[in-house]
N, C-alpha and C positions, 0 to 999 in steps of 0.2 A: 365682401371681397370674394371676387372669383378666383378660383385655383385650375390653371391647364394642365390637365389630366391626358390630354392627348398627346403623347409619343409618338417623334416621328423619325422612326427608325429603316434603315436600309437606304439604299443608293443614287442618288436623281439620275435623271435618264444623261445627261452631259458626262457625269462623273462615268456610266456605264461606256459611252460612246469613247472616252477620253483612254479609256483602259483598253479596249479593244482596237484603238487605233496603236496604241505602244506595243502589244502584244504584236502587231500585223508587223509592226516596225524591227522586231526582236527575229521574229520570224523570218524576213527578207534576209536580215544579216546573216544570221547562223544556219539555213540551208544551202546554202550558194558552201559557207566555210567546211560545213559538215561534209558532203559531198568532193570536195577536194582531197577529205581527211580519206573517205573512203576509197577513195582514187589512189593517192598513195600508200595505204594500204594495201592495197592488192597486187601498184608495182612493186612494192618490197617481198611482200610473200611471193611472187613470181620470181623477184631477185633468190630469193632463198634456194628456192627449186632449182632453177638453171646452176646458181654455185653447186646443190649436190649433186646435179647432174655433172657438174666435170670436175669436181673432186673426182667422182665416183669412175667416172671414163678415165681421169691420171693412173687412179687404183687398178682398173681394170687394163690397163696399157700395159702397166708396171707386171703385175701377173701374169701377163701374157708374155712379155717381155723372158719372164722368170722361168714357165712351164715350156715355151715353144721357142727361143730364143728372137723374138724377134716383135716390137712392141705392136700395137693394134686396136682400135676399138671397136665396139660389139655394132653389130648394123642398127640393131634398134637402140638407142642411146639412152630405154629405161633399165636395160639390163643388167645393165649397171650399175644397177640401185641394189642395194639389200633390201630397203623400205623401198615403196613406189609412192607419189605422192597422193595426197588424197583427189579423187577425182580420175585418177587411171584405172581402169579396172582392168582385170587379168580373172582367164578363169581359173577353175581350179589346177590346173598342170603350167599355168603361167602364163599362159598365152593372151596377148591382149584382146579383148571383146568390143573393142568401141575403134571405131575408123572413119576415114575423114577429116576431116576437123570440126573442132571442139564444139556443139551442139547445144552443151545445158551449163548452167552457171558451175563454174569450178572445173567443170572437164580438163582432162590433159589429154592430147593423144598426139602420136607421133603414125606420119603420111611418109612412105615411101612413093616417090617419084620416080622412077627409073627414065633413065636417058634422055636427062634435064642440065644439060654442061656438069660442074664438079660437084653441083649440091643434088647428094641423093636424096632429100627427104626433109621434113617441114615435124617442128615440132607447136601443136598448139594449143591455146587456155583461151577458156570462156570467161569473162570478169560479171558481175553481178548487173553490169551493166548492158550485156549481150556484146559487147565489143569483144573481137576474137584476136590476140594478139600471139603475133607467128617467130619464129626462131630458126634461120637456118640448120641443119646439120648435113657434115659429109663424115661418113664413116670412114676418110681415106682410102689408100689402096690396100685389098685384099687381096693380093699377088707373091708366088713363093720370090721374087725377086723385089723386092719393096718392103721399105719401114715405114711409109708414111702412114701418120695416123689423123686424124679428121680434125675438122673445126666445127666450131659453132658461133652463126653468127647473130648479131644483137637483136632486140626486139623490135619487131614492126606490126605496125596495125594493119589489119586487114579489112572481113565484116564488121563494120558497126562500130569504127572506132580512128 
């Protein structure tokens, strides 16, 4: 009586092919979903920013309002900020270092336009994706005869988005 001694262990080349097709299938699904997730992601955390940005310009009104009688927000709409968000750089006496719009992923910067109708100035973010998405602001009127104080308006895509 023969005894088979020979073990035949590990994977047929089907069973490998079979695996590698599910994986490709797992794949298609949750990159597309992935991708989405990181998308809203970034509109959120941009939501975050813009809310501190006009908390911060109410505060800043409100102060103004209180030392000078007469409410107002600041021309550049990060000054607002006690913190600045990550990705605005200021040098060391405060002053911002980065101009134009937004250039490297996470950038914030705020564009003065001058004698552009009522919106003086462009506030903008770089996403991970290079898409540059823009933010009106008018700092209102800065006149000893006027309270009005500015707006800010919703997001819009610009470069790459």
């Amino acid at each position: 009586m023969k005894t088979n001694t020979q073990n035949n262990k590990g994977f047929t080349l089907i069973e490998l092919i079979m695996v590698t097709i599910i994986l490709g299938i797992l794949a298609a699904v949750a990159i597309p979903r992935y991708m989405a997730t990181v998308t809203q992601a970034e509109e959120a955390a941009e939501d975050a920013v813009i809310s501190s940005i006009t908390a911060g310009l109410e505060t800043f009104a409100t102060e103004q309002l209180m030392t000078h009688g007469r409410r107002e927000w600041p021309v550049n709409p990060f000054d607002a900020l006690e913190t600045k968000p990550a990705g605005y750089a200021v040098d060391n006496i405060g002053h911002p270092t980065n101009s134009g719009d937004a250039a490297s992923d996470g950038e914030w910067t705020y564009n003065t336009t001058d004698g552009s109708g009522n919106v003086d100035g462009t506030i903008t973010h770089m996403r991970g994706d290079n898409s540059v998405k823009t933010w009106d602001y008018d700092d209102g009127i800065h006149d000893s005869g006027s309270q009005a104080v500015g707006s800010m308006g919703a997001r819009t895509s610009t470069v790459g988005g």
